[in-house]
C-alpha positions, -999 to 999 in steps of 0.1 A, spaced: 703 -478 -489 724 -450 -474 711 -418 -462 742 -389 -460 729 -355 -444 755 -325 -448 745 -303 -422 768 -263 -432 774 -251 -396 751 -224 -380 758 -185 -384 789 -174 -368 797 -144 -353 829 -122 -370 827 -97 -340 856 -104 -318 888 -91 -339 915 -115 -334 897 -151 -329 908 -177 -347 888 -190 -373 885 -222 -358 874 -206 -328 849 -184 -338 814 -195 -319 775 -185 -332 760 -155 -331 725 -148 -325 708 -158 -356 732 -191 -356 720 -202 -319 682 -198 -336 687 -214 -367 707 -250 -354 676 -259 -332 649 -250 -355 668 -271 -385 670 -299 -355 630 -299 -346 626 -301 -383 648 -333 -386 639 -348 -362 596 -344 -373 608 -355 -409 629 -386 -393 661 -375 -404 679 -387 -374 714 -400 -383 731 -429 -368 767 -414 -368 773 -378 -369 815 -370 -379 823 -331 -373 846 -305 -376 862 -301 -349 854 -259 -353 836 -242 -325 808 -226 -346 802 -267 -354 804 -283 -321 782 -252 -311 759 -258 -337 755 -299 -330 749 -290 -294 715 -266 -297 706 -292 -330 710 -328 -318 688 -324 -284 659 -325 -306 666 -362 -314 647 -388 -290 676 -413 -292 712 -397 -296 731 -407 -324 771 -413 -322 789 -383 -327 828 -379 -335 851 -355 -343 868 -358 -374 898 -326 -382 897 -336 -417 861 -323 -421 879 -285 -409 893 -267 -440 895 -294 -468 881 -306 -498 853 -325 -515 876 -351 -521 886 -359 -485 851 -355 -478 844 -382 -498 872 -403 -483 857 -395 -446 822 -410 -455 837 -442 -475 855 -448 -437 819 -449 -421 813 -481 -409 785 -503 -425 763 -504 -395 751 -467 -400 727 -465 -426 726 -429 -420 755 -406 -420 754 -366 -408 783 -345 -418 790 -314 -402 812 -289 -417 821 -259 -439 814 -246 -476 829 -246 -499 835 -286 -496 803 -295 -483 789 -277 -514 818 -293 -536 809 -323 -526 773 -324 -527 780 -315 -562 804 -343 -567 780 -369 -551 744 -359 -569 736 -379 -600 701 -371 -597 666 -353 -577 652 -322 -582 666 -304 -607 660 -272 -589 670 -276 -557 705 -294 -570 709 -258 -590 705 -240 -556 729 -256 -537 758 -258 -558 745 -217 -567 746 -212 -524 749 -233 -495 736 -212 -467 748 -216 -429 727 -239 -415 716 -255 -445 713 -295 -448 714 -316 -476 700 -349 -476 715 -375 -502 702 -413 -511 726 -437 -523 715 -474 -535 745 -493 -518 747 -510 -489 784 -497 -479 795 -466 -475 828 -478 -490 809 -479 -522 799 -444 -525 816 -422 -557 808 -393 -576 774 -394 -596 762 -420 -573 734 -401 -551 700 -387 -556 693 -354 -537 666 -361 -515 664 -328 -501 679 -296 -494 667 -273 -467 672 -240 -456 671 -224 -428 650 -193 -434 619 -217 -448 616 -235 -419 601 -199 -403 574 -206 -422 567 -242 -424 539 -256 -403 545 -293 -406 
């Protein structure tokens, strides 16, 4: 089995005229929301073995306040395709993951994290699949099975959504 956790960067903060968008960092509710959605992975055991990235500040920012909450640090990378694309190079991205990590985070952007998440879901909760492709809030994850044993096998329709949280209920969840 394969585990793939898309993980929409953190809140960021559209208050410095002229920053780039790649360069834009977190604001205040981003830098409370990324550790918070990292506590709750890592008490639900959804620690990854590889994490690829956009290589966008409010990402990189977003990975730093989330992935202390893992005991054992998973491999992280960088990956500029992930920055301003498409489901379908998403999709390419992930089949590249190598075999030995059965579970895959990947940090990015909407609309293609949404696109693809889309794309990938053949089945789960009927609900929550209508919610995310509706909205996929900042600092949202997904959580997606697949019954393969290589990522190079993954295709549309494949995946069962497993899960998809959001930020603002983890304020009131006590588990």
């Amino acid at each position: 089995m394969r585990r793939l956790m898309l993980l929409r960067h953190a809140k960021s903060d559209w208050s410095a005229p002229g920053t780039r968008d790649q360069d834009r960092p977190l604001n205040t509710r981003g830098r409370e929301a990324a550790p918070k959605m990292g506590s709750y992975m890592a008490r639900h055991g959804l620690v990854p073995d590889l994490v690829i990235a956009s290589p966008a500040t409010r990402v990189t920012e977003t990975l730093s306040l989330l992935l202390p909450a893992f005991a054992k640090q998973p491999k992280a990378t960088s990956d500029a395709r992930i920055y301003e694309t498409d489901a379908d190079e998403l999709l390419a991205v992930i089949k590249e993951a190598p075999r030995t990590a059965h579970s895959l985070l990947l940090a990015g952007h909407n609309p293609s994290l949404a696109d693809l998440a889309s794309l990938l879901m053949a089945s789960g909760d009927v609900e929550a699949r209508q919610r995310l492709i509706e909205k996929f809030p900042t600092a949202a994850l997904a959580v997606i099975d697949f019954p393969l044993d290589d990522w190079a096998r993954v295709h549309p329709k494949s995946g069962r959504l497993d899960r998809f949280v959001l930020p603002k209920a983890l304020d009131s969840e006590t588990a």
